[in-house]
C-alpha positions as CSV (number, residue, x, y, z in Angstrom):
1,X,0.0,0.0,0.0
2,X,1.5,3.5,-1.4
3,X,1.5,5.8,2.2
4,X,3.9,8.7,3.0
5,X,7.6,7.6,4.7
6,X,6.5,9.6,7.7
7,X,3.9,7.2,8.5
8,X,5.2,3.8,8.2
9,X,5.5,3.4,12.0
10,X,2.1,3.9,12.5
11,X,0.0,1.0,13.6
12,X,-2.4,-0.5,10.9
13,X,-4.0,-3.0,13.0
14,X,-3.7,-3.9,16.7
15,X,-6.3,-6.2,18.8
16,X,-7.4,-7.3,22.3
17,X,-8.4,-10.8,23.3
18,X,-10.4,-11.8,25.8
19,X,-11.0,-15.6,26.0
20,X,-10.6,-16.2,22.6
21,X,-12.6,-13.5,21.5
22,X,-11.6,-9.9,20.0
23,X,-12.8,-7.1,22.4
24,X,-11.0,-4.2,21.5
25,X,-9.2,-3.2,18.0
26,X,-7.1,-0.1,17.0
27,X,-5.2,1.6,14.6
28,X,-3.1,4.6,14.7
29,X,-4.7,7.6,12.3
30,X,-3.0,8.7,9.1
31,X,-2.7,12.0,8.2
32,X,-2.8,11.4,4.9
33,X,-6.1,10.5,5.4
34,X,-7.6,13.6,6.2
35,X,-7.3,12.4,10.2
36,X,-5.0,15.1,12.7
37,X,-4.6,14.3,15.8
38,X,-7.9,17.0,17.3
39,X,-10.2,15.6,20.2
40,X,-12.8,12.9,18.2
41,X,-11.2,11.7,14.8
42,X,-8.8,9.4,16.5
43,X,-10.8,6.7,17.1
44,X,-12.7,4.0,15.8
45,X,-15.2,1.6,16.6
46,X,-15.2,-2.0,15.0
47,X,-17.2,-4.4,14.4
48,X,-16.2,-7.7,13.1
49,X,-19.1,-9.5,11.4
50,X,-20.0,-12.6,11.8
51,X,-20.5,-13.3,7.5
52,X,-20.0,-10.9,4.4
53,X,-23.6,-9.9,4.0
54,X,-24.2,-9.3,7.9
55,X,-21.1,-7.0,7.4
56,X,-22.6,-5.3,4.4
57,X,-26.0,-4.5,6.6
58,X,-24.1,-3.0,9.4
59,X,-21.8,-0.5,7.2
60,X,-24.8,0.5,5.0
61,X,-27.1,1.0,8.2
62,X,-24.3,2.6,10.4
63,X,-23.2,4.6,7.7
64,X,-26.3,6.3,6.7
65,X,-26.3,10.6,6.6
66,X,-22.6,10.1,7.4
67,X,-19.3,10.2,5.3
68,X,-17.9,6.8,3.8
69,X,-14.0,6.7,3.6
70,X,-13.8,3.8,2.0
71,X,-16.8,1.3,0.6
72,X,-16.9,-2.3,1.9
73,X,-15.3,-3.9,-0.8
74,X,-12.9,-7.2,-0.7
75,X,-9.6,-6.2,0.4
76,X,-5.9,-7.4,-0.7
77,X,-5.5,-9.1,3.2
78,X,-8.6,-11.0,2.7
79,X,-11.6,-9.7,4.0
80,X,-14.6,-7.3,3.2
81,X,-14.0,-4.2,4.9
82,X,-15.5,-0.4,4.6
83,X,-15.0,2.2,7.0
84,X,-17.2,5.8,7.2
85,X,-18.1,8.5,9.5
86,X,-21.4,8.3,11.1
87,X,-24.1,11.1,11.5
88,X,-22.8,12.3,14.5
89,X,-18.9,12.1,14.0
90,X,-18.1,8.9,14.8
91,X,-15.6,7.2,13.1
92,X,-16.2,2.9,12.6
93,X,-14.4,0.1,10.7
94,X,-16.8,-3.2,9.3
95,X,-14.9,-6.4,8.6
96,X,-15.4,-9.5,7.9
97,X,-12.3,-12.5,7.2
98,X,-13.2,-14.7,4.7
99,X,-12.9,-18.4,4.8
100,X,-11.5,-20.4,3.3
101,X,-12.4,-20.9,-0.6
102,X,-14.7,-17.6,-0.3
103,X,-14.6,-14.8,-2.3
């Protein structure tokens, strides 16, 4: 993926797991992105779905009267994945991993 030098030692991906289970996952911002570091656009909430078409509901529904940074589409590390803005200025991540043999 093409990013500036200045932020390749920022943090794509980071999780928290609790009993098998993800609980919390992060990622530093990028501001290349459009994201500076100001109170509110330096977090996300996400939601990893449990199939492709539940994670196509929940970023259409969530995402509604916001501002989509990027559609859910399939993405080179093999998952669906979108993330947007919400209504009222939250910022969330939908993914979902695919299996084996899915596309």
């Amino acid at each position: 993926m093409e990013i500036p030098e200045a932020e390749k030692q920022r943090v794509m991906h980071a999780s928290l797991r609790i009993n098998d289970q993800v609980k919390i996952m992060a990622s530093d911002t990028s501001p290349s992105m459009g994201h500076h570091w100001v109170k509110g656009n330096h977090n996300y909430i996400s939601i990893d779905a449990p199939s492709k078409e539940e994670g196509e509901r929940y970023f259409w529904e969530l995402s509604q009267g916001g501002r989509v940074e990027m559609e859910y589409q399939k993405t080179f590390w093999g998952a669906y994945f979108g993330s947007f803005e919400d209504r009222f200025g939250i910022s969330w991540m939908v993914n979902y991993d695919l299996k084996s043999g899915e596309e």
